[in-house]
N, C-alpha and C positions, 0 to 999 in steps of 0.2 A: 762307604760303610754299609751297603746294602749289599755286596757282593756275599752268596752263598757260599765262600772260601773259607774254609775253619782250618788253620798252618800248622796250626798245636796246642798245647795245652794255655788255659788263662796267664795273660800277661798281668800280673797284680804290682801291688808295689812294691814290693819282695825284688820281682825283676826289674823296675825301672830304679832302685838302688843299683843295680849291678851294672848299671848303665854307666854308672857315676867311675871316671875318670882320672886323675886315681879315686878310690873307692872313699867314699863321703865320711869312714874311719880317720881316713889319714887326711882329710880336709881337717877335722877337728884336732888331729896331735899339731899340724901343724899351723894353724890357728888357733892357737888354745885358749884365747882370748872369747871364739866363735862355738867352744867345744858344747855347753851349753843350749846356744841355739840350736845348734845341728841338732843337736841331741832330743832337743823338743820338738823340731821340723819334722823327724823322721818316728819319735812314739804317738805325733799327735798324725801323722799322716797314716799309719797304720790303726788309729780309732777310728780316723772320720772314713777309711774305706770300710772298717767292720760295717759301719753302720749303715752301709750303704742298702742294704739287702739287697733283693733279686732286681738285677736290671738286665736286656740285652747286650749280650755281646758282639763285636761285629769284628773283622778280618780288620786290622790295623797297619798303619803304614809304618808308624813305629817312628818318624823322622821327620814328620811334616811338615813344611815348611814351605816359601814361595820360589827358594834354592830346587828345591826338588817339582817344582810347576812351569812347563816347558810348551810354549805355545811357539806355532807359527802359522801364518792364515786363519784359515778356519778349526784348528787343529791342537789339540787340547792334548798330552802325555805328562805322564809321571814318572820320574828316576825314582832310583837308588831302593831295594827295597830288601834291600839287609837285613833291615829290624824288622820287617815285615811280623806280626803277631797276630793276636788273639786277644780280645781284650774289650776294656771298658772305651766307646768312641768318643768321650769325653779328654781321653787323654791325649788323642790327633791334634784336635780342638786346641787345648792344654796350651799341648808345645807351638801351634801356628799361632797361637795369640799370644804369649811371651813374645816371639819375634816380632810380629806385627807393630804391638805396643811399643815396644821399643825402638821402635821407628817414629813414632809420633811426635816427641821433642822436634825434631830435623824434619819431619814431612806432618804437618798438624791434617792434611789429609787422609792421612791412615783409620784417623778416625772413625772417616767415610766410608772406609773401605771393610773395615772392622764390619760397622752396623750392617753392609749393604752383604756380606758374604754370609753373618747369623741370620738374616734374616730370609734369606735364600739356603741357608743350610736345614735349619728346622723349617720350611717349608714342607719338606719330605721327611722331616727325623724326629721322633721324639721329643717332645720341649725338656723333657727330664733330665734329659743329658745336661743343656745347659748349668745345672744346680750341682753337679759334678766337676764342670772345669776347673773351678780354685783347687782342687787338689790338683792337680796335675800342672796347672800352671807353677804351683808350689816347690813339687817336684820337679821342673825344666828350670826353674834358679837354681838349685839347687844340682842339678848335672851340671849347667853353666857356673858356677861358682868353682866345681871341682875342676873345670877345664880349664878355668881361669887360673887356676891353681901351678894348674899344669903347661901352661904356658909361660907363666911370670914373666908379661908383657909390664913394662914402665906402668905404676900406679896399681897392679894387680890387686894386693892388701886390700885398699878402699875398694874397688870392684867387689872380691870377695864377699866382703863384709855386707855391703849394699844389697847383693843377689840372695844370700843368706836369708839377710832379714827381708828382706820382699818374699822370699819363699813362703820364711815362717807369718809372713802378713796376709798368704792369698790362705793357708792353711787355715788359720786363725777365723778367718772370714767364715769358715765352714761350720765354724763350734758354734755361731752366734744365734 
């Protein structure tokens, strides 16, 4: 996030809807049970960015995850950089802690791993950021809900529904 690389125009949440697979519309026709939620996930995700005001932007990796963090030796590289953007760095953040977390049930050491990478990340970054991730973690259930969708693996529905509402729960966090 300190790289001097500007790829293009600000990535908002405008664009990380477009992310949504199928598109977070057709999550709600076809959960129409969830239509509601969605529907407050994404007008209440679009307040809490207005209200952001001015913050740094920094060159985004758009996909970040521990999938895309590729060590060998001494030797540190990063794949995939498709979604590569422009944007708020809290939304990297965002998406590697969804994943992270979700790991924690099965490996209760993530925990550790969680504290020890924040802590080492805002060493050099802005603390501010921090107070930005629940939106973007909101939004990465929320792309995983529709992918969920999109796959209808055995048990899909309740996944859906779960990722939903945890979305709309990290969102939520932000109004308080």
């Amino acid at each position: 996030h300190q790289s001097p690389l500007v790829p293009g125009k600000p990535f908002t949440v405008r664009e990380h809807l477009t992310r949504c697979h199928p598109r977070h519309e057709f999550l709600a026709l076809a959960c129409p049970n969830l239509a509601g939620t969605v529907e407050a996930l994404i007008n209440d995700a679009h307040k809490v960015e207005a209200s952001f005001g001015d913050y740094r932007m920094t060159t985004l990796h758009g996909d970040f995850h521990l999938g895309q963090v590729h060590i060998e030796d001494e030797n540190v590289w990063l794949i995939d950089f498709d979604a590569l953007s422009y944007g708020d760095p809290a939304s990297d953040l965002g998406n590697l802690l969804v994943f992270l977390k979700g790991k924690i049930k099965r490996q209760p050491e993530m925990r550790e791993l969680i504290d020890v990478f924040l802590d080492e990340y805002f060493s050099s970054m802005d603390p501010a950021i921090a107070q930005r991730i629940p939106l973007y973690e909101g939004l990465t259930h929320l792309r995983r809900a529709c992918k969920c969708l999109r796959m209808q693996e055995e048990g899909w529905e309740r996944r859906v529904k779960r990722m939903v509402e945890m979305g709309l729960a990290c969102i939520d966090e932000m109004k308080k």
